[in-house]
Every structure is written in C-alpha cells, then in structure tokens.
C-alpha positions as CSV (number, residue, x, y, z in Angstrom):
1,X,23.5,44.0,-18.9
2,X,19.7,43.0,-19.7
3,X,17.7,44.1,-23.2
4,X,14.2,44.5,-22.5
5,X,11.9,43.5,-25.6
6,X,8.1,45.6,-24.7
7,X,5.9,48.4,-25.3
8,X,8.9,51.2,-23.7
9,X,6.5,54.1,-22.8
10,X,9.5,56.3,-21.9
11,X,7.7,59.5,-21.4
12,X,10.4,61.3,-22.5
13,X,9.8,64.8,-23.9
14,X,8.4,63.6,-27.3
15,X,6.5,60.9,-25.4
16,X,8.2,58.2,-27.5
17,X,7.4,54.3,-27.5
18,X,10.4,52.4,-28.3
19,X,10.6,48.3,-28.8
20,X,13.6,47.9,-27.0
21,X,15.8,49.4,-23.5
22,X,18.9,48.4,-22.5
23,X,19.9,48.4,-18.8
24,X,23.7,48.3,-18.4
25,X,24.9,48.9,-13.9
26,X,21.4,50.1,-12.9
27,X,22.0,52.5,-16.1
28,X,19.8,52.9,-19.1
29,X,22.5,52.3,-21.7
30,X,19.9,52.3,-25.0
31,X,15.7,52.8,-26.3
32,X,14.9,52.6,-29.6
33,X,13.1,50.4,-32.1
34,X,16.5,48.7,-33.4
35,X,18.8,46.9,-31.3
36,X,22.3,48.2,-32.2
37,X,25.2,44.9,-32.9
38,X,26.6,46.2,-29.9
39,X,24.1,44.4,-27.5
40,X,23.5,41.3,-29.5
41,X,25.0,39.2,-26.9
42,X,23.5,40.6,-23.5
43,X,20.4,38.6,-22.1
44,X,16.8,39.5,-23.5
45,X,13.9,39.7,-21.1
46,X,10.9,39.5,-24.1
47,X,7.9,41.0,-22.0
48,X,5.1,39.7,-25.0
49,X,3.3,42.7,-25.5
50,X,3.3,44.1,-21.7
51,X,4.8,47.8,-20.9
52,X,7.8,48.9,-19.4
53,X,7.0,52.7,-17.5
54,X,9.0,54.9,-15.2
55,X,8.1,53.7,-11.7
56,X,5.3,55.8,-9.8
57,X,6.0,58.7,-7.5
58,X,3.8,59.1,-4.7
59,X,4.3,62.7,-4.3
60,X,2.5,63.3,-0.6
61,X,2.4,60.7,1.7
62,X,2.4,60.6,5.6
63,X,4.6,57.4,5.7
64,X,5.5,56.8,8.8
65,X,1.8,57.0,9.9
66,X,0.8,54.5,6.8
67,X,3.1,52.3,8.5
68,X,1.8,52.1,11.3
69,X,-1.8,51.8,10.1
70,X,-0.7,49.3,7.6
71,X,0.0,47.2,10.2
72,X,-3.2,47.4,12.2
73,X,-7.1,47.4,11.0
74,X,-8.2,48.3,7.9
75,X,-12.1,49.2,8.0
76,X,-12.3,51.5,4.8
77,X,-14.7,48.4,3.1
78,X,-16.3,48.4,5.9
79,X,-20.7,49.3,4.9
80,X,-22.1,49.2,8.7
81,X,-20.2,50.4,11.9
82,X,-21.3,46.9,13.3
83,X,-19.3,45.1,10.4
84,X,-16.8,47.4,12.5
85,X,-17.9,46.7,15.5
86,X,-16.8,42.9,14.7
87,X,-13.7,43.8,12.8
88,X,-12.1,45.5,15.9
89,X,-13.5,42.7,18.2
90,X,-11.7,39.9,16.6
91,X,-8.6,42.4,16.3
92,X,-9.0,42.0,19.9
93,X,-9.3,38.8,20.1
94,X,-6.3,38.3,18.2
95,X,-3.8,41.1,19.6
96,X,-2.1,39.0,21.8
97,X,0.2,41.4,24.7
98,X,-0.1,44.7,22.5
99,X,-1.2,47.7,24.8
100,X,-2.8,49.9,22.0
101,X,-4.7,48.8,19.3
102,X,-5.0,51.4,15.8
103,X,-7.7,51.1,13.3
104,X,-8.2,53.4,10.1
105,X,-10.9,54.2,7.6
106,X,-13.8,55.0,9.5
107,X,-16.6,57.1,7.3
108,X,-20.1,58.2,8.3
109,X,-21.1,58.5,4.9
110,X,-20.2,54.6,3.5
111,X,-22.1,52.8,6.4
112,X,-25.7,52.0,6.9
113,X,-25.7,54.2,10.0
114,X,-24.4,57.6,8.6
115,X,-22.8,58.4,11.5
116,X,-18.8,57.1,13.2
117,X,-18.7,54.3,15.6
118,X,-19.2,55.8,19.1
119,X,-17.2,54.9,22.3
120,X,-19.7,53.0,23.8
121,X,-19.3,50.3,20.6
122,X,-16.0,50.0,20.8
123,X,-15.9,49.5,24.8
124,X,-18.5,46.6,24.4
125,X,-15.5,44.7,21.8
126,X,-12.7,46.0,23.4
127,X,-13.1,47.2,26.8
128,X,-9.7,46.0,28.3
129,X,-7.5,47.6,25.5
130,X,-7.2,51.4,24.3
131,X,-8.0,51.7,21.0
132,X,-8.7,54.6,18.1
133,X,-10.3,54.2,15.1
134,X,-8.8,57.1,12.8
135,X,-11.3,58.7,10.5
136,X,-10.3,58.3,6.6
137,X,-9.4,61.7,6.5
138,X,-6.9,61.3,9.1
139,X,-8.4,64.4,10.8
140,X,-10.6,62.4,13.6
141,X,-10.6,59.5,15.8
142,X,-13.1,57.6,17.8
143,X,-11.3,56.4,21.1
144,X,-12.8,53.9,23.8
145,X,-13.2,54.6,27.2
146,X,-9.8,53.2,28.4
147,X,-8.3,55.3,25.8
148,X,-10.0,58.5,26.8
149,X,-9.2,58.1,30.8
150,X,-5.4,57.9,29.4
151,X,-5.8,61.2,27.7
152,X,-8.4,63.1,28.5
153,X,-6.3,65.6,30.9
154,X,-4.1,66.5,27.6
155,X,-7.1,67.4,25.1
156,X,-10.1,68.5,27.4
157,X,-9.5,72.4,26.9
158,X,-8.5,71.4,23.3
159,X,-10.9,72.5,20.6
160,X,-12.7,68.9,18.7
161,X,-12.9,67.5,22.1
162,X,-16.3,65.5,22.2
163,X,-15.8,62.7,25.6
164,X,-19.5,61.7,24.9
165,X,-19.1,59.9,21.2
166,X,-15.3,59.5,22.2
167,X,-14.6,61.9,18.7
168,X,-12.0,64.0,18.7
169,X,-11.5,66.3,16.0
170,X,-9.4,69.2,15.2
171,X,-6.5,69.5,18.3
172,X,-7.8,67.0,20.8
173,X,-7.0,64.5,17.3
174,X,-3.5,65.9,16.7
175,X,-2.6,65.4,20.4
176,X,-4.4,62.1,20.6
177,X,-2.2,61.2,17.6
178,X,1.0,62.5,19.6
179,X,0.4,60.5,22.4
180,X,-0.1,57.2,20.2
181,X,2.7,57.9,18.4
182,X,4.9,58.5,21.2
183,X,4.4,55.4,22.5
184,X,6.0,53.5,19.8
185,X,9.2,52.2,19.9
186,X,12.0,53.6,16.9
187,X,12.9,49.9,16.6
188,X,9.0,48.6,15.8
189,X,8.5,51.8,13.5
190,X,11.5,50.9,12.1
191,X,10.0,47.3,11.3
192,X,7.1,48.6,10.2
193,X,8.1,51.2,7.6
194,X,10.6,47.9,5.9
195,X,6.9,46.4,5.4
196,X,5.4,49.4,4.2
197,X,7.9,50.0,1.6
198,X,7.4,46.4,0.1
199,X,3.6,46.6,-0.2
200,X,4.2,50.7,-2.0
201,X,7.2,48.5,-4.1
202,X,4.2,45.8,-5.0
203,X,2.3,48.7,-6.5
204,X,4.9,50.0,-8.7
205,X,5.6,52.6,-6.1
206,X,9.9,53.5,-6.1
207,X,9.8,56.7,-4.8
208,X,7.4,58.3,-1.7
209,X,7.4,62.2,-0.7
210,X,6.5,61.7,2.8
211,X,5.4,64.4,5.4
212,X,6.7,63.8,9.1
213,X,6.6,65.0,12.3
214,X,3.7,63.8,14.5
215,X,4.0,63.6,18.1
216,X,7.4,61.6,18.6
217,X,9.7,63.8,21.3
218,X,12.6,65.9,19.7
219,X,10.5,65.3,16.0
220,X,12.0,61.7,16.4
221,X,10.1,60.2,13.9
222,X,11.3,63.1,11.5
223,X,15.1,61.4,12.4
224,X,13.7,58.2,11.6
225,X,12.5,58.8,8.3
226,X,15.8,60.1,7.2
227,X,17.6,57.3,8.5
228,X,15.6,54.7,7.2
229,X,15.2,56.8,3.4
230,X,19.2,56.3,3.7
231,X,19.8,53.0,4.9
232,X,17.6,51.5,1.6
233,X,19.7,49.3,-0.3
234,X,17.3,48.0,-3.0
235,X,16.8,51.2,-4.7
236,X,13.7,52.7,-3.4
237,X,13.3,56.2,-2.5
238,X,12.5,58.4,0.4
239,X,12.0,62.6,0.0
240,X,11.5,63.5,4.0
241,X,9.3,66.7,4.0
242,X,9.6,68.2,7.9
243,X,5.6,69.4,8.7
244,X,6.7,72.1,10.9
245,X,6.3,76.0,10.5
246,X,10.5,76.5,12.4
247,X,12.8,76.3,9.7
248,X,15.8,74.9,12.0
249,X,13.5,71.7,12.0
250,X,14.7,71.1,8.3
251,X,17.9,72.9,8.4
252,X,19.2,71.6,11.1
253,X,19.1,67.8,9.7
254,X,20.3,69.0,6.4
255,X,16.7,68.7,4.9
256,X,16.1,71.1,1.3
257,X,13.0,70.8,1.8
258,X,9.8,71.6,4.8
259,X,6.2,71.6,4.8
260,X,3.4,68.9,5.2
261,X,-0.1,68.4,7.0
262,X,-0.9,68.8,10.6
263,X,1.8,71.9,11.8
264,X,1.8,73.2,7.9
265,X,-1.8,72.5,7.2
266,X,-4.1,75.9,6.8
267,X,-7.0,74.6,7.6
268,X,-9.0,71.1,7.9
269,X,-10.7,69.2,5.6
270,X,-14.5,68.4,4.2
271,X,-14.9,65.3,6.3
272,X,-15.0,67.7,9.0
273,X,-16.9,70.5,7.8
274,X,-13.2,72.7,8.8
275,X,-11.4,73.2,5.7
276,X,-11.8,77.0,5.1
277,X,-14.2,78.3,3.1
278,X,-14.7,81.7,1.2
279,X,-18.5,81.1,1.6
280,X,-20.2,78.9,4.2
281,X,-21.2,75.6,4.4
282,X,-24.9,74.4,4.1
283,X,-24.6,75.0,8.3
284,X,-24.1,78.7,8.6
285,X,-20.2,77.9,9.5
286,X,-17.2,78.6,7.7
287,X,-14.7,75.7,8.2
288,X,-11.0,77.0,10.3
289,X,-8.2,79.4,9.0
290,X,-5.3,78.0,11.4
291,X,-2.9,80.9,11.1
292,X,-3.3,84.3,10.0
293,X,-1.3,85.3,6.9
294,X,1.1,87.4,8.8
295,X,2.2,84.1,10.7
296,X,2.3,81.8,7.2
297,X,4.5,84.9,5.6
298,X,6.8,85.1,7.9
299,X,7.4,81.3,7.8
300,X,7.0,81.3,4.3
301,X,9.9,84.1,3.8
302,X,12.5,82.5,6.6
303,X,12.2,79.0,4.5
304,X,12.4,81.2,1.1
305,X,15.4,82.9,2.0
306,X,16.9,79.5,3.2
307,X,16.4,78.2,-0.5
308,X,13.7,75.3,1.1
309,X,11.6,73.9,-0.6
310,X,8.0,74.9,0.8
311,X,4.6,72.5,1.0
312,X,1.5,73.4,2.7
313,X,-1.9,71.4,3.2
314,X,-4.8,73.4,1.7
315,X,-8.1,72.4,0.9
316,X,-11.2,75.0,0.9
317,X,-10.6,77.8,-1.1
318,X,-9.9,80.3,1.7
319,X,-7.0,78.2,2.4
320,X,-6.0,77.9,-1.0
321,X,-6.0,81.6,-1.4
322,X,-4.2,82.1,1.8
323,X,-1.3,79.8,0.6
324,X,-1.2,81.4,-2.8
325,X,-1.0,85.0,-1.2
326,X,1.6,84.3,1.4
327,X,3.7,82.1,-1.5
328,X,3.6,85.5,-3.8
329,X,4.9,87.1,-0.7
330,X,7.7,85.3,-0.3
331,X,8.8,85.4,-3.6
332,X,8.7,88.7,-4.1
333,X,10.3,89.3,-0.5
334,X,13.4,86.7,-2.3
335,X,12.7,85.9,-5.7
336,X,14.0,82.3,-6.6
337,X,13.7,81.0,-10.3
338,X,13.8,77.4,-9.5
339,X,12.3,76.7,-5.7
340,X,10.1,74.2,-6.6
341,X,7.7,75.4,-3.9
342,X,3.5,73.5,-4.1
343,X,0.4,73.2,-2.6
344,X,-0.9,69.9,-1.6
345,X,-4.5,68.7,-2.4
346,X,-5.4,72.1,-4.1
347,X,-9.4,70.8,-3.9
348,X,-11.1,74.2,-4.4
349,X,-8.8,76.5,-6.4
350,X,-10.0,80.1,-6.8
351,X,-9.5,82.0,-10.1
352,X,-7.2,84.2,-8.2
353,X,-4.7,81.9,-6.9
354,X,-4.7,79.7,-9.9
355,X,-3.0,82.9,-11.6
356,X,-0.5,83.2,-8.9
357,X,0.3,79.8,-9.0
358,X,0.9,80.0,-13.1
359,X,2.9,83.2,-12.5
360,X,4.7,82.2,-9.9
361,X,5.2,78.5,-10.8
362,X,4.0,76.6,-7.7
363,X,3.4,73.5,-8.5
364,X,0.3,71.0,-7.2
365,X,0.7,67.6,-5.9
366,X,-2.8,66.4,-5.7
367,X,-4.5,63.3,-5.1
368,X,-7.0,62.2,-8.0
369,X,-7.9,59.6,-5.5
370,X,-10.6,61.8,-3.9
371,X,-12.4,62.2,-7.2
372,X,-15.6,59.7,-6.4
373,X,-14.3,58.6,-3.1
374,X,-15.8,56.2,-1.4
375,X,-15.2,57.3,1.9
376,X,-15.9,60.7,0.9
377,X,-18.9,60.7,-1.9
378,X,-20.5,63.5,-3.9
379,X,-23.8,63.2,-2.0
380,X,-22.3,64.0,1.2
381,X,-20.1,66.9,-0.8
382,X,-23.2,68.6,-2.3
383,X,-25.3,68.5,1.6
384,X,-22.3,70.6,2.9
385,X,-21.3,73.4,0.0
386,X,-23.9,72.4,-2.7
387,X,-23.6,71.0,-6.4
388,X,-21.9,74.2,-8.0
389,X,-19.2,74.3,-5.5
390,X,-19.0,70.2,-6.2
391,X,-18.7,70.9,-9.6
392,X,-15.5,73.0,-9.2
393,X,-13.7,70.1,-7.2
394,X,-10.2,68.8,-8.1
395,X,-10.3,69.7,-11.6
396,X,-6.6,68.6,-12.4
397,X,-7.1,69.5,-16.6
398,X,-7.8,73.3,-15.9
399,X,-4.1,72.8,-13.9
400,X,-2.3,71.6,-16.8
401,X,-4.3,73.9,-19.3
402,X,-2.8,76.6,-17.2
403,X,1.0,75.0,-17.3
404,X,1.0,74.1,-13.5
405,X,3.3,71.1,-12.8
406,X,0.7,68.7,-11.4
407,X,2.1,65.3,-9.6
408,X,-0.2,62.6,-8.1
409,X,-0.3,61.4,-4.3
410,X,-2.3,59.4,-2.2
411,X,-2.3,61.5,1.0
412,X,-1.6,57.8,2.9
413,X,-3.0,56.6,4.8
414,X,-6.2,59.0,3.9
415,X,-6.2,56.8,0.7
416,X,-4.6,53.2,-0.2
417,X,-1.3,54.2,-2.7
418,X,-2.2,52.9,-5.3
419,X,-1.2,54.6,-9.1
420,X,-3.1,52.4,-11.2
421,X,-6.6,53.7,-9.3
422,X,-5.3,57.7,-9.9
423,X,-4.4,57.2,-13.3
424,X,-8.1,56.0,-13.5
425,X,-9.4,58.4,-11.7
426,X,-7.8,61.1,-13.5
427,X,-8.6,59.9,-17.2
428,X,-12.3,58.8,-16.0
429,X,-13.2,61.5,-14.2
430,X,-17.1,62.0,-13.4
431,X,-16.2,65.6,-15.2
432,X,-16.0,65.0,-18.0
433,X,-14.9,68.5,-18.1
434,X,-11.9,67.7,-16.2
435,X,-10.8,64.5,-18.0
436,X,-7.0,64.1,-18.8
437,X,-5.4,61.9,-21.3
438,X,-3.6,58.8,-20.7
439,X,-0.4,60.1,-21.5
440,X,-0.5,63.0,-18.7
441,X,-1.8,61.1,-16.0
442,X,1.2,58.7,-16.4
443,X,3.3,62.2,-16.9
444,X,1.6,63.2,-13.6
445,X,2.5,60.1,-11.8
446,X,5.9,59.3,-13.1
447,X,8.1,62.3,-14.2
448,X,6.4,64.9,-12.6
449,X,6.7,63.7,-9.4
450,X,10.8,63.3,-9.9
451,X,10.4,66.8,-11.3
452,X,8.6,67.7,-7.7
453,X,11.6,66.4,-6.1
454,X,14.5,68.0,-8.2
455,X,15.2,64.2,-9.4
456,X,13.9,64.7,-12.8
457,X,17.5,64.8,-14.1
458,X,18.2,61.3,-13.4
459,X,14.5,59.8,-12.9
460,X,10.9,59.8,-14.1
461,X,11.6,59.0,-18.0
462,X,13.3,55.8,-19.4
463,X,16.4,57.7,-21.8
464,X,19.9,56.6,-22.1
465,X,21.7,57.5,-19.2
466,X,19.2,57.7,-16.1
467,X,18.4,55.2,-13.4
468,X,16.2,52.2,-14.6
469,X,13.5,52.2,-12.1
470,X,10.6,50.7,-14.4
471,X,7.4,49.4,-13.7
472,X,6.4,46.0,-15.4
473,X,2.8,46.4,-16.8
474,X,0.9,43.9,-17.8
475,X,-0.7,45.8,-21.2
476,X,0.4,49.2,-23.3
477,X,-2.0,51.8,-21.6
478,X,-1.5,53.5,-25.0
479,X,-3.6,50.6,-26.9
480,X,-6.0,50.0,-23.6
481,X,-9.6,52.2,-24.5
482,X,-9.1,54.8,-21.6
483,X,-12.2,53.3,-19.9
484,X,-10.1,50.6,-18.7
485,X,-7.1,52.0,-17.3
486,X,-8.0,51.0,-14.0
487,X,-7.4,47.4,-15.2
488,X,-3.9,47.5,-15.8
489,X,-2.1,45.5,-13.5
490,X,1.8,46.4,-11.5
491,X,3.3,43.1,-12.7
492,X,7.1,43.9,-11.2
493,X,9.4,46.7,-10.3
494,X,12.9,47.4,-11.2
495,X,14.8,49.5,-9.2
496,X,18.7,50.2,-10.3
497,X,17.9,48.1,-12.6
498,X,17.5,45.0,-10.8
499,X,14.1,43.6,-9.5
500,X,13.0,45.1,-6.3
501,X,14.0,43.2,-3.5
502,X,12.6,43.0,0.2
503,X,13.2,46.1,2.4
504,X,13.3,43.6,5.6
505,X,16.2,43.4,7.0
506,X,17.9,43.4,10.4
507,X,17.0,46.8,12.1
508,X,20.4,47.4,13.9
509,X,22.4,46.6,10.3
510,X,19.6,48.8,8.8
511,X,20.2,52.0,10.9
512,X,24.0,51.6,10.5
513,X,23.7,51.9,7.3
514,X,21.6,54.9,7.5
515,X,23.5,56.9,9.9
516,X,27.2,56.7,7.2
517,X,25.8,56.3,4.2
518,X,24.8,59.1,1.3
519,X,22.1,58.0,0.2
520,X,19.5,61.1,-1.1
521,X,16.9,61.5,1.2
C-alpha cells in the first residue's frame, strides 16, 4: 500500500483535484483531500507539487510497424535530402550483416529540395544493401536500385509504381511494405516490439490501440500482436485492431474488434494528393475512393451483425462521407446501442457526416499531432486544396461541441507518440477557432481513449476501485498558462500500481506466456 501526496487530476466525472490517492494491490483504495486514520501507517510518496494523471492512451497506432521503424533510421529532422543522403550512408556503414536496411520520415516539404530523395541518392550511399526510406505518411517509399530488382516483378502493373525516382506510392507501397515485412523474423519483431513498448512506457504511454496486418503470410503479425499484448507482465496494454475488410480475420482469433489503415483505409492521404476529395485538388484530380459503398456496407454489416467493433482510415471528405454513409447503413441494417464503432483521422469532416456521427454515436480517434506538422505544413496544404479548405482541417472543438467522443493517437509511426505534444497541439491550436481546454485534451487522451476501448470501467480516471496506471508529471497542467502545456514533462509511469518495468525479456518465456495466459488484448 503506497499514499501519494500531489496535485491528483483524476478526471473523474466532476473533474476533481484531490491532495491525496491511495494505491492498495495495483487498486485505487482512496482520493480525496483528507487522508482517512485508516492509512496513517502505509508509505507516502510526497511528489512536491508535481501531478499524478491517468496514463495516456494512444488510440491508433500501427505498432508493429513503429517497431520496426523505431529500430532503424529516423530522418523526420532531417532539412536537406543530402543531410539524408548522409544519415543512411553512415546507417550503412554501421549495419553490420543486416540484409535490408528501413528508414522513416522522409518529407518533400521540410527539406531544402522540396522534393523526396530519389534512387539514384540512395544507390550512391548504399548501393550493396536494399533499402526504403518510408515517407512520413507511411503511404510512400523511396527504394534503391537493389531493392527495386528484388521487387519490381510484384508492383510493376501496380498503380504508384514510379522505377525512375524509385517512389512507390499507392499499391506498389503496400506490397513493397509486404515484402519487407515478410522477411522479418516473429522472434526479431518480437524483440523489437519489447523495445517499443518501453520507449511509449517513457512517454507516459500504458495503453496502445494498434492496427495490424501488413504483409506477414497467414496475417502473422496480426498473431503476434496478440501474443505479445498477452504475454505483458508489467501492466501495459495492447487493443489488437485486425486491418482487414473479412470478418473471420477478427473472429476467428477471438478479436471484438476490426478495422485499421491499409485493407480498411478509404482512400489515401494529403502527402499524396489521394485522400478523396468532394472537390478537386489545385491539379484538376480528385484524390482515390478505394471501394465503392456497396463493398464498405456489406463489410460494414457482416462485422455489425458480429457485434465488432468497426475502424476505418478516412481522410478527405469524400472518404469521410463514405464511412459515415455506410456506418448509418449498418446500423440501421442491426441497430446496436453500445458498438463503439469510429473513424480514424476524421481530417475534413463534412456537415453531413458530422450529424451522422452525433446521431449515430461514432466516435473519432484523431491525431492532433497533424495540426502544424512539420512534415506536413500549411503551405504545402493550401497549394493543394487552398486556404478555406485548410481552414476546416482537424477542428477537434466543433467534435466535442457536437458530443462526439473524441480520443487522441499518433498514427505511429506517421508521427513520434508522444501525448504531451497532442495535448499541445490541441489546446494551442493555430485556430484559434478550434482551441480546446486543458481539461479535455487530457479527457481526450486519458479516459476517452479507455472509453474507445470498452476499458473505461476500470481505466482512464484515478477513483477508488480502478487500476492505478498514473502518469508522474512534473507540474499541475491545471496551474500551467495553457501556452505551455507542451512543457510538461512524463516524469514516471505506474502501471498496477507499481512503476513500469522493462518489457525485455526472454522471447521464448515471453510467447509462453502469451499463448496460456488471459490477459485482455
């Protein structure tokens, strides 16, 4: 039994502060501003002014694909694709026996040369190696010419193929992602999702909605991710969303839940010019609609009527109003009171569909780190649909105004998960229009996202009888002007009510554990 002594933001329905919690066997056994006689003799941990919080949700990641680029290059800082350019040729240098080498972050519109890295670059650093350089959005790759010959027979007749610049958008990039992905071992993505977990855990990160199913035979990876969400000992949590339009792929591994990116995504995204779009782009085009609505309704009724819970990807607004139609559909095909059903990244919301989604309660998990992205910025934005449209970007507020549960993701690898920079992001927004208080971006990142994942009962708020998964903060965000929000600082994590300890761990003990235990996954 431990009495913690802070600033307790509980964000409990009243959204008290309390002076004092009480952790008893992972429990929370007391908050209030009195300590009762009761636990006058249990240890006091005095955190001096800091905040206890409900540890973060990340309510749409890709995690076994962070893992993997966790491990490998990071050029998102990068300002000039030969700053690149040298970042992948003293990966090279340093990559030892590995066949494949995996870089992520690439943007034409952060670098000097407004355009990606070509082919050509990357075979003058690393011409002995294959390599791809994912694109931030995770929609495109660049891949050297040794990576190309290895490939090019499976993507040539693929729509995105581009051999000259080594690009490869649209399907040639899903199946150039299936191929790298299929050559990994279980055992090193096993590894590498252990060190994953700790660096999310470092953030104040205890629980991840992940997205799965990319390119790993029999949806292996899909397997793995369920495993690995039960074998965790230290309290941290896995929600395994199957992204695949067959419902048998969820059903038949006992998942409650399907949907995702890549097979479940309607259409593309900006980076691309492909996310779907009611009107054109500054180009004439019109971005891609993947699947017509008759083939998202029927899916979206056969995992309805097996009480799943349903996620799709949609970004333009053409996509957003095809998900919103072919939800409605669904529901009224099976009405279901509490299905918990969303859309992810929700970026240009129509009038229309915003009503459905109030109506029909669909929630939003969105990811407030695309509001003045880097990788991403509003310059580029306006050259493609204009300021107007720019203007009517994520704008999270008019969500809540219109009682949509809204959680907070970082769509990673697209974006580095980190909740202190969407809480930021969402009370600083450039809209000022679209600003949020303090109190529901924490709401957005904590409780909502257990409220996402039907785990609100026993997470997401710090009251007597849930888990104590709490985040150590180094200030009250309350007392912080919201200006500075993105100051505050992850200082520890509690999970169970102990702190977090390493996910590393023998892989063979691991995956025992996973395969007999009941953990929630």
């Amino acid at each position: 039994m431990k009495v913690y002594k802070a600033n307790i933001v509980t964000l409990d329905s009243g959204n008290n502060v309390y002076n004092y919690l009480v952790e008893d066997n992972g429990r929370i056994a007391y908050v209030g501003n009195e300590l009762p006689e009761e636990f006058d003799m249990a240890d006091v941990v005095n955190l001096s002014g800091k905040a206890l919080c409900p540890s973060f949700v990340d309510t749409h990641q890709h995690f076994a694909s962070f893992s993997i680029f966790h491990a490998g290059l990071n050029v998102m800082d990068a300002s000039s694709n030969e700053e690149i350019a040298a970042a992948v040729a003293d990966f090279y240098a340093r990559s030892g026996k590995a066949k494949t080498l995996i870089a992520f972050g690439a943007s034409p519109y952060s670098v000097k040369e407004r355009r990606l890295i070509s082919r050509e670059e990357l075979d003058r650093v690393c011409p002995d190696k294959e390599i791809m350089v994912v694109k931030y959005d995770g929609h495109a790759c660049i891949v050297n010419s040794k990576l190309l010959r290895k490939i090019d027979s499976l993507v040539r007749e693929l729509r995105g193929y581009h051999p000259d610049t080594g690009e490869m958008n649209q399907e040639a990039f899903f199946k150039v992602s299936d191929y790298i992905t299929g050559s990994l071992s279980i055992v090193d993505l096993f590894s590498k999702m252990q060190e994953a977990a700790d660096f999310e855990a470092s953030r104040g990160i205890g629980m991840v909605h992940t997205v799965s199913g990319v390119g790993f035979v029999g949806n292996l990876d899909i397997t793995t991710e369920k495993i690995f969400a039960k074998s965790l000992s230290n309290g941290f949590q896995l929600r395994v969303f199957p992204q695949s339009m067959k419902v048998s792929t969820a059903t038949s591994r006992k998942l409650p839940r399907i949907g995702g990116c890549f097979e479940c995504a309607l259409d593309g995204c900006f980076g691309s010019m492909d996310a779907a779009m009611n009107e054109p782009y500054a180009d004439g085009s019109d971005g891609v609609l993947y699947y017509s609505d008759e083939k998202v309704t029927e899916f979206m009724k056969e995992a309805n009527r097996a009480a799943l819970q349903i996620e799709v990807h949609a970004i333009g607004d053409k996509a957003f109003d095809q998900a919103t139609r072919c939800l409605k559909a669904a529901l009224d095909d099976f009405p279901r009171e509490n299905h918990r059903h969303g859309i992810i990244h929700d970026c240009l919301p129509t009038p229309e569909g915003l009503e459905i989604c109030s109506k029909y309660h669909i929630a939003m998990p969105v990811q407030s780190a695309f509001i003045n992205w880097k990788q991403e910025p509003d310059e580029y934005l306006e050259s493609i649909m204009g300021k107007e449209r720019v203007s009517r970007l994520n704008p999270i507020k008019t969500f809540l105004d219109k009682g949509i549960v809204v959680s907070l993701g970082s769509d990673a690898p697209c974006t580095d998960p980190d909740p202190i920079m969407w809480l930021d992001r969402c009370v600083n927004n450039p809209n000022e229009s679209e600003r949020v208080s303090v109190e529901q971006a924490l709401r957005m990142a904590t409780w909502n996202g257990c409220y996402t994942s039907f785990d609100e009962k026993l997470r997401g708020s710090l009251e007597e009888g849930k888990i104590a998964d709490m985040v150590i903060l180094d200030a009250n965000p309350y007392e912080l002007p919201s200006s500075e929000i993105g100051k505050l600082k992850v200082e520890g994590l509690i999970l169970g009510g102990k702190p977090y300890r390493s996910a590393r761990e023998n892989i063979l003990k691991a995956v025992f554990r996973g395969l007999t235990s009941k953990n929630k996954f």
